[in-house]
N, C-alpha and C positions, 0 to 999 in steps of 0.2 A: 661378507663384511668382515672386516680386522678385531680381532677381538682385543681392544686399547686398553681397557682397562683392567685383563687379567696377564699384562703383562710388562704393567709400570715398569720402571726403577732397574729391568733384566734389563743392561748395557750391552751384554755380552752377544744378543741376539740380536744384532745390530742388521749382519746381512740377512738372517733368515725374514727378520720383519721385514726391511727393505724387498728382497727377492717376493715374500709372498705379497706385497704392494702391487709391486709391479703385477704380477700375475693375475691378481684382479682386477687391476684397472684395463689390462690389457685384454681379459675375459669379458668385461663391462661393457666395453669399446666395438670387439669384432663379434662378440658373442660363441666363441669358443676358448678353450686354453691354448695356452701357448704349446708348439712341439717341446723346446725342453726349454729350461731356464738356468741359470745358474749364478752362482752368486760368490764372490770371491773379495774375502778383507784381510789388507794388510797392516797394520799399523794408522795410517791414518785415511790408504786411498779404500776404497769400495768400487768395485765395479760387477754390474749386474751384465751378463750377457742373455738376451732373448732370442728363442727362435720359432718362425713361426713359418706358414705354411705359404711359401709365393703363392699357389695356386688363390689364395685367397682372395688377391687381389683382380685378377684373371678373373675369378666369380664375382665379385663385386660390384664388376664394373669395370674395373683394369684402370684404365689413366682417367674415370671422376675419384675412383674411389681413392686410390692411392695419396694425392692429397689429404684426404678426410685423416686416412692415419698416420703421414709427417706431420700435421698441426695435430694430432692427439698424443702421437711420443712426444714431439715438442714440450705438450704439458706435463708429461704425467714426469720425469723428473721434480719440479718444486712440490708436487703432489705427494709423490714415495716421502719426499723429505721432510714433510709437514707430517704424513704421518707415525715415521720411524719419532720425530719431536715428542709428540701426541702419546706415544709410545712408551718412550724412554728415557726424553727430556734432554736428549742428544742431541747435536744439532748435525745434520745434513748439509754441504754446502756442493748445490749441485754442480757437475761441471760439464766437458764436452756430451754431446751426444753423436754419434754415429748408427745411420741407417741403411742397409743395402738391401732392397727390397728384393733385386732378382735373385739374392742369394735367401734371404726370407731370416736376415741377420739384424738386432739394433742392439748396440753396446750403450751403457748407460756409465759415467762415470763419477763418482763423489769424491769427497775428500771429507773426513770424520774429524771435528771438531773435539777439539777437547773439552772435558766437563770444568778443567780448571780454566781453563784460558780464555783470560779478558779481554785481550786482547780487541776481539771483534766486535766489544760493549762500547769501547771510545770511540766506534766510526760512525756514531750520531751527529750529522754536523751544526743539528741546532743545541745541541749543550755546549755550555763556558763555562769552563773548567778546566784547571791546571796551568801550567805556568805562565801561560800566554795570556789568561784572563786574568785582570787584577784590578782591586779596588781601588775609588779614587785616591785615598790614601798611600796605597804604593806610589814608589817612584823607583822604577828599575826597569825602567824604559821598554815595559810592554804594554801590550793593547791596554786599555782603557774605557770604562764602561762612560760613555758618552749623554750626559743627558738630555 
């Protein structure tokens, strides 16, 4: 398990949290570690490369199993990124994923949020607010609150 709360408020260990996420959930999942992992952050992108052992799936079961781990990468993106949050207070905002099984390859891709930018706080679309919302009292010809 992640240890979240002796490593509040560090921003800085953005991939290492991320990378060791992934690592356990991926451990969680197949019940060994991954072959190598690595974890690579530039300015705002992050991307996590996993690799793990094709043979795994060949032991598993081969084509039930292999399913079972495209819908469990699938999730564990929003998952690393909820906990790097959990973490750091950063936000995660996940993006492609790419899988190549025969190669025993999954690339994981983010993009790092900034701590100032609000940007992504106004894409609530049940708040009314700002120019376009206005009281009955205005007259400058936008929306209006309807009773």
């Amino acid at each position: 398990m992640l240890p979240l709360t002796s490593r509040r408020f560090r921003t800085d260990d953005i991939d290492l949290l991320a990378g060791e996420a992934l690592g356990n959930l991926y451990t969680a999942v197949t019940g060994e570690p991954p072959r190598r992992l690595h974890a690579y952050h530039d300015d705002d992108a992050l991307l996590l490369l996993l690799r793990f052992d094709p043979a795994l799936l060949a032991d598993a079961g081969g084509e039930q199993f292999e399913p079972l781990i495209d819908i469990s990468f699938m999730a564990m993106p929003d998952l690393i990124a909820e906990a790097v949050t959990d973490a750091t207070g950063r936000t995660l905002m996940p993006g492609n994923l790419s899988i190549c099984p025969e190669r025993g390859l999954a690339v994981f891709a983010f993009s790092v949020l900034d701590d100032d930018d609000d940007s992504h706080a106004d894409d609530d679309p049940f708040v009314m607010s700002g120019p376009l919302w206005n009281t009955p009292d205005d007259d400058d010809g936008g929306l209006r609150l309807v009773s």
